[in-house]
C-alpha positions in Angstrom: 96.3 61.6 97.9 94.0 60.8 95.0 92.6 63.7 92.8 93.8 65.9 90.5 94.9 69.7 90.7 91.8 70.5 89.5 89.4 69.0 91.7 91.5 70.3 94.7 91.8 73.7 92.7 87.4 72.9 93.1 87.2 72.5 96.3 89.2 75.5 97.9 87.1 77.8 95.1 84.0 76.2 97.1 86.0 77.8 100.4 87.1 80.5 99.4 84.0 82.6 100.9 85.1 81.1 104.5 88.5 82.1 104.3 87.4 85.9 103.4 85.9 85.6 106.3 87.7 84.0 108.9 90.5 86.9 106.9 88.1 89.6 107.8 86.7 89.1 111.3 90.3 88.7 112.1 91.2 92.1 110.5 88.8 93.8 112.6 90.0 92.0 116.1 93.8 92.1 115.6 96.0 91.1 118.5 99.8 92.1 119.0 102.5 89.5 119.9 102.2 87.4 122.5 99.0 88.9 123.0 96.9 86.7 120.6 94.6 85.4 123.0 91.1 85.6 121.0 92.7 85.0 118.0 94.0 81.7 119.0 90.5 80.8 120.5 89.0 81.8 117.2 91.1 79.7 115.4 90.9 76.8 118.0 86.7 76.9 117.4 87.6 76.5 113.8 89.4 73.6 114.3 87.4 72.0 116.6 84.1 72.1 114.6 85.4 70.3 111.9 87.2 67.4 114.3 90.5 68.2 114.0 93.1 67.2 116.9 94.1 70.7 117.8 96.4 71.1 121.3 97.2 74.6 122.6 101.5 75.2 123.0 102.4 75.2 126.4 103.0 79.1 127.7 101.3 80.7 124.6 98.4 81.1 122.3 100.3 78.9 119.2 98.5 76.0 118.1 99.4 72.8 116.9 96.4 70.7 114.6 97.5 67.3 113.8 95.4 65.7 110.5 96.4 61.7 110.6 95.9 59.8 107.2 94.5 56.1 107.2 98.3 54.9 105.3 101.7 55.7 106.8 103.5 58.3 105.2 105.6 61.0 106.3 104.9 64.2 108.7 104.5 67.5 106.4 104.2 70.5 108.9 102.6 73.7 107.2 102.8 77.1 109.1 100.8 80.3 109.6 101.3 83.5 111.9 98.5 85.1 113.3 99.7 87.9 115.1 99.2 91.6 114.0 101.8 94.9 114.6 101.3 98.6 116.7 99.8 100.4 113.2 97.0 102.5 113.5 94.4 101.0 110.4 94.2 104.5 108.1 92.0 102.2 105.4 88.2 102.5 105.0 86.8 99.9 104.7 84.1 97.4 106.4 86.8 95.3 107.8 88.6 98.0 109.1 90.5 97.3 112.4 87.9 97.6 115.5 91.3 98.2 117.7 92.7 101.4 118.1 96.4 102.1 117.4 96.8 98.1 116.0 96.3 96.0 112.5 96.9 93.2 110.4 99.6 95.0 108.3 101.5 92.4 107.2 99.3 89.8 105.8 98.9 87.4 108.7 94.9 87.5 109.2 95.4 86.0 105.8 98.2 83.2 106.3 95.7 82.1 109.2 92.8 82.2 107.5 94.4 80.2 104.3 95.4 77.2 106.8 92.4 77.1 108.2 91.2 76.3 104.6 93.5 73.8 104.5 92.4 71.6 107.5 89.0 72.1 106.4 90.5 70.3 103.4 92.8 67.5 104.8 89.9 67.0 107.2 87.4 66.3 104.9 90.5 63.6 102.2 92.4 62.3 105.7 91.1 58.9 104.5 93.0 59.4 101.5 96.0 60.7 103.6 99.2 59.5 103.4 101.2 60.2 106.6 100.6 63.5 109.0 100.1 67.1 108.0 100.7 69.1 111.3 99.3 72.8 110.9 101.4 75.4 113.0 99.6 78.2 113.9 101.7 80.4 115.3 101.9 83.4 117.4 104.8 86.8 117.3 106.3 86.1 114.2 106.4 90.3 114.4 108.5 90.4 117.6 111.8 88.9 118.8 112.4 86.2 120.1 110.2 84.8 118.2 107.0 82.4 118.3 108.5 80.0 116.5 111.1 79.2 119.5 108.3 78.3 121.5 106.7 76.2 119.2 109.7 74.5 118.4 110.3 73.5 122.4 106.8 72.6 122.7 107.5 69.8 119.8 106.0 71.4 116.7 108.3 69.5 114.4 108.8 66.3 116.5 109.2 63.9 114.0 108.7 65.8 111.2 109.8 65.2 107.9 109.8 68.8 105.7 107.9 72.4 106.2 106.6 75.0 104.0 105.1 78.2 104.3 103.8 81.1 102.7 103.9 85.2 102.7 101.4 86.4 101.0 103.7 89.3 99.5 102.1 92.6 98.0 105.0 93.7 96.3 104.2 91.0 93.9 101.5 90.9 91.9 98.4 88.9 92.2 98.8 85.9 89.9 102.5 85.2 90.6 104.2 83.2 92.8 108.3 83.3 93.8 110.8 81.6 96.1 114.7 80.7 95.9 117.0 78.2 97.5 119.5 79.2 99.2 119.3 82.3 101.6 116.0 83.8 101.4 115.6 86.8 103.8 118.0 87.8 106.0 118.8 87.8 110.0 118.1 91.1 111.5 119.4 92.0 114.4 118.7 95.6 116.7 120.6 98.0 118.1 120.3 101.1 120.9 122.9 103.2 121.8 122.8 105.6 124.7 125.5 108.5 125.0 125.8 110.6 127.7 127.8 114.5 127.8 127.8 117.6 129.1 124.9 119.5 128.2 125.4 123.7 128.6 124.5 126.4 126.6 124.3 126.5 123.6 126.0 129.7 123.1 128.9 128.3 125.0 130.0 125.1 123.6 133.6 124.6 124.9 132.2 124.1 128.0 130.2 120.9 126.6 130.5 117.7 125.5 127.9 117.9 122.7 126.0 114.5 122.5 124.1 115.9 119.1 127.4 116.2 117.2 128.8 113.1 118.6 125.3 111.3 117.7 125.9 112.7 114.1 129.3 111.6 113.6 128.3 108.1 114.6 125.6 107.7 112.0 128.0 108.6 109.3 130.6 106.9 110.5 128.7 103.8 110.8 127.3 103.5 107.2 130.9 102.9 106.2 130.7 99.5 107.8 129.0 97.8 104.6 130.4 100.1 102.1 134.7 99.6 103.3 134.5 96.5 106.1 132.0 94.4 104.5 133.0 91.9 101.6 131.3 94.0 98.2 130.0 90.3 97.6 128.5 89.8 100.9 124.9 92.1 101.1 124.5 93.8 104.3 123.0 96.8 106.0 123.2 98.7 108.5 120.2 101.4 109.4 120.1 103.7 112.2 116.3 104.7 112.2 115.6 106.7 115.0 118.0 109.6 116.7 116.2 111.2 119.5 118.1 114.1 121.6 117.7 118.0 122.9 114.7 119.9 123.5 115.5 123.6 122.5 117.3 125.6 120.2 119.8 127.0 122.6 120.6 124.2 124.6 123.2 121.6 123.9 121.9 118.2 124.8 123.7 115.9 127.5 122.3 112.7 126.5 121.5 111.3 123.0 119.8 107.5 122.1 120.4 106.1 118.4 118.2 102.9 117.1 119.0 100.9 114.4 119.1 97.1 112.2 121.5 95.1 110.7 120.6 92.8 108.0 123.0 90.0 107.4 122.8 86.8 105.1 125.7 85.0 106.6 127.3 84.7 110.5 130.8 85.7 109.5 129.8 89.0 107.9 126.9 88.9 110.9 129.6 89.0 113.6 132.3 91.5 111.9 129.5 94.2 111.7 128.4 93.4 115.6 132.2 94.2 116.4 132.4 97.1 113.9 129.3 98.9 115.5 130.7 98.4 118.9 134.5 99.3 118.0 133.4 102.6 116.2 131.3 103.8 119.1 133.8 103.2 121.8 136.7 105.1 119.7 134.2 107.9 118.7 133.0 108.4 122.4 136.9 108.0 123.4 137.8 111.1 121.2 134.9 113.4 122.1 135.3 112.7 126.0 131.9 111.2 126.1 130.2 107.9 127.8 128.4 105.6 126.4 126.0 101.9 126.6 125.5 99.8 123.7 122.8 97.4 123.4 122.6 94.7 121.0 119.5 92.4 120.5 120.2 89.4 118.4 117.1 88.9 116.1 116.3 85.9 114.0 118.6 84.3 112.1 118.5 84.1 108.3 115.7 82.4 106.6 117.8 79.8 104.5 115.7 77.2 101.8 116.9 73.8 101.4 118.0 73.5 97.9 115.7 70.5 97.1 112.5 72.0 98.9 113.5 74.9 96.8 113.3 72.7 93.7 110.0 71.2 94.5 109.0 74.1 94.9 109.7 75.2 90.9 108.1 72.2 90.4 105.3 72.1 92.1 104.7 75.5 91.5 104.9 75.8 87.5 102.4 72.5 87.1 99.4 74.8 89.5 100.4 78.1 87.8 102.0 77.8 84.7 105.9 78.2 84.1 104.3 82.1 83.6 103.4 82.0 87.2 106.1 81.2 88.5 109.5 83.5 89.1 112.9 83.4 90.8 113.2 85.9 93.9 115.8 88.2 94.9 117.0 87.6 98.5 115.6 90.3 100.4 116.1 92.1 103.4 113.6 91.6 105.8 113.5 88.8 108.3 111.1 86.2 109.4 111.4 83.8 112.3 110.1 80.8 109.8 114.3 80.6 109.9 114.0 79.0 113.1 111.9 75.7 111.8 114.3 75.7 108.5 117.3 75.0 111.0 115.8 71.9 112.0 113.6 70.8 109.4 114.3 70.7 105.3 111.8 73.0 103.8 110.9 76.3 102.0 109.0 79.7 102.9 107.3 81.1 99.8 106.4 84.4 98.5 102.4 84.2 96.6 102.1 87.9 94.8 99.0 89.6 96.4 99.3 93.1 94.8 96.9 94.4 92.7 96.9 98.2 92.0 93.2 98.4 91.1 92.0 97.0 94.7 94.3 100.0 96.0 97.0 96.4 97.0 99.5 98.3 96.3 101.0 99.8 100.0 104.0 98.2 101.4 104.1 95.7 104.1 103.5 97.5 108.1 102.3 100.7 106.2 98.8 101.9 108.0 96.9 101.3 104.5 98.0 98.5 104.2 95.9 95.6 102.7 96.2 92.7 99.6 94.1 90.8 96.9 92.3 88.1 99.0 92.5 85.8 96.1 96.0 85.2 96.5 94.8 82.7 99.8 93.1 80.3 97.1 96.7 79.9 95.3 98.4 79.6 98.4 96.6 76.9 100.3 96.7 75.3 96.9 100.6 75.9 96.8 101.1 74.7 100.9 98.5 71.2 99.7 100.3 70.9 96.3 103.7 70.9 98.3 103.1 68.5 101.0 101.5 66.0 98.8 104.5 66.5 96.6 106.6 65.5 99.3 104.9 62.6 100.3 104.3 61.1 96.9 107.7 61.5 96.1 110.3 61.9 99.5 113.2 63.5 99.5 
């Protein structure tokens, strides 16, 4: 496309008002996963008044805008999630959450709201367009399986050459962007384990299999996974978060439910952790004479860059921002179905810093306060644009 940084950087300033609020009446009217039904129509009546080709994904609420340039080129795909999580909005505010008991505490009001800025801005240049830039908008990124799968079977990257997305990311500040090649964020799978004893009296214990103790010896017993089975150069974690069991003080409790994650970068250390888990509860449960079920849910996979998106990336990045702007990222820990799409499709997911400690941006990702400097949408629907016209002014 013709036109500098500038004028582009120009031109999303100038929309910047409209994406604060399409960002804000989507804060207030926040819909869980696969539950996103107004939100996709919102979105949809965007797209439609500007005369985008929009189609809805068969069995959901993702949506699928298709901007098609007057010169072949390739197909750039560019992704957004718009679903929000089970938080109770603690932040006051005018655009408080109107929904009781749910929020936008991740960030994803804002992803949506930054694509929409960008199809008002391939919309308005598609004369100029070089190739296809397909816009994703995506439903329960928050919630396994997974939007993305459906998206993906519906034909959101038929044909296409490269993705990109972005995370508007709070623990980064407001000004800075950050990515890596290589894995990115990690697979997370879950885990429930139900144990069954003999409850009794608690002033009589011999006569009981205590599920309590047993529970207890399985949470320490399983945090020696990473620390003596795991390669020390392969990161991993294992988390048991939630250990529910008993009901009074003198009563020893027959049953006893554990809930946990594993994080994983890689399937070999992946898989040695899933048999770990299930090895150390069957021998534990042997020796205290109690039953047990074991349920593992398989999450996403690991969200892996492709080297040379990754390096475009730099690139890209560093001539909008300034080298100063720009900074390598740890992998992290938490997962995001984007992985999906980077399986099929070279491409990179993207971190844009959105912390800023005098707006109060400064609470962690899913925490009820929960909000981020709405600036950082400018830079990143001039990162996704900068990106795919990368791409397709200079291929692979």
């Amino acid at each position: 496309m013709s036109g500098t940084n500038g004028e582009r950087r120009e031109e999303l300033k100038r929309l910047y008002p409209d994406m604060v609020k399409w960002r804000r009446h989507l804060h207030r009217h926040p819909e869980l996963s696969y539950q996103e039904s107004e939100t996709s129509r919102f979105v949809a009546e965007r797209l439609e008044a500007i005369r985008c080709e929009v189609r809805k994904v068969e069995g959901g609420f993702g949506l699928i805008a298709s901007i098609k340039g007057d010169r072949p080129g390739p197909v750039v795909a560019l992704r957004a999630d718009m679903d929000a999580l089970p938080i109770q909005d603690e932040k006051s505010c005018e655009y408080k959450s109107t929904v009781p008991g749910v929020m936008h505490a991740c960030g994803h009001d804002g992803h949506t709201a930054t694509l929409l800025a960008v199809a008002s801005y391939y919309q308005k240049h598609k004369g100029q367009l070089a190739g296809e830039r397909r816009l994703l908008f995506q439903p329960a990124e928050e919630t396994t399986p997974g939007g993305a799968v459906g998206m993906i079977e519906d034909g959101a990257l038929e044909g296409a050459d490269a993705i990109y997305g972005v995370h508007l990311w709070t623990p980064l500040p407001y000004g800075l962007v950050s990515s890596k090649a290589g894995p990115f964020m990690a697979a997370a799978d879950e885990f429930t384990i139900e144990l069954a004893g003999r409850g009794g009296h608690g002033g009589m214990p011999h006569e009981t299999v205590d599920t309590i103790v047993i529970g207890a010896q399985l949470v320490q017993s399983l945090q020696s996974i990473v620390s003596r089975s795991v390669n020390p150069l392969h990161s991993a974690v294992v988390t048991v978060g939630s250990f529910h069991a008993g009901t009074a003080n003198n009563v020893i409790a027959e049953t006893c439910e554990l809930k946990g994650t594993v994080r994983t970068f890689d399937e070999q250390t992946r898989k040695l952790i899933h048999e770990r888990i299930a090895g150390i509860i069957r021998h534990t449960c042997e020796m205290h004479g109690a039953r047990h079920t074991f349920d593992l849910r398989i999450g996403y996979p690991p969200v892996v860059n492709d080297e040379r998106e990754a390096a475009r990336f730099f690139e890209v990045a560093a001539s909008l921002f300034g080298q100063e702007g720009v900074i390598p990222s740890d992998a992290i820990m938490v997962a995001e179905d984007f992985s999906y799409y980077l399986e099929k499709v070279p491409g990179c997911f993207m971190f844009v810093g959105a912390g800023n400690d005098q707006l109060g941006a400064t609470y962690a990702h899913h925490h009820p306060k929960f909000d981020f400097d709405e600036r950082a949408m400018e830079k990143a629907a001039d990162l996704l644009i900068g990106m795919a016209e990368h791409y397709a002014a200079n291929g692979k």
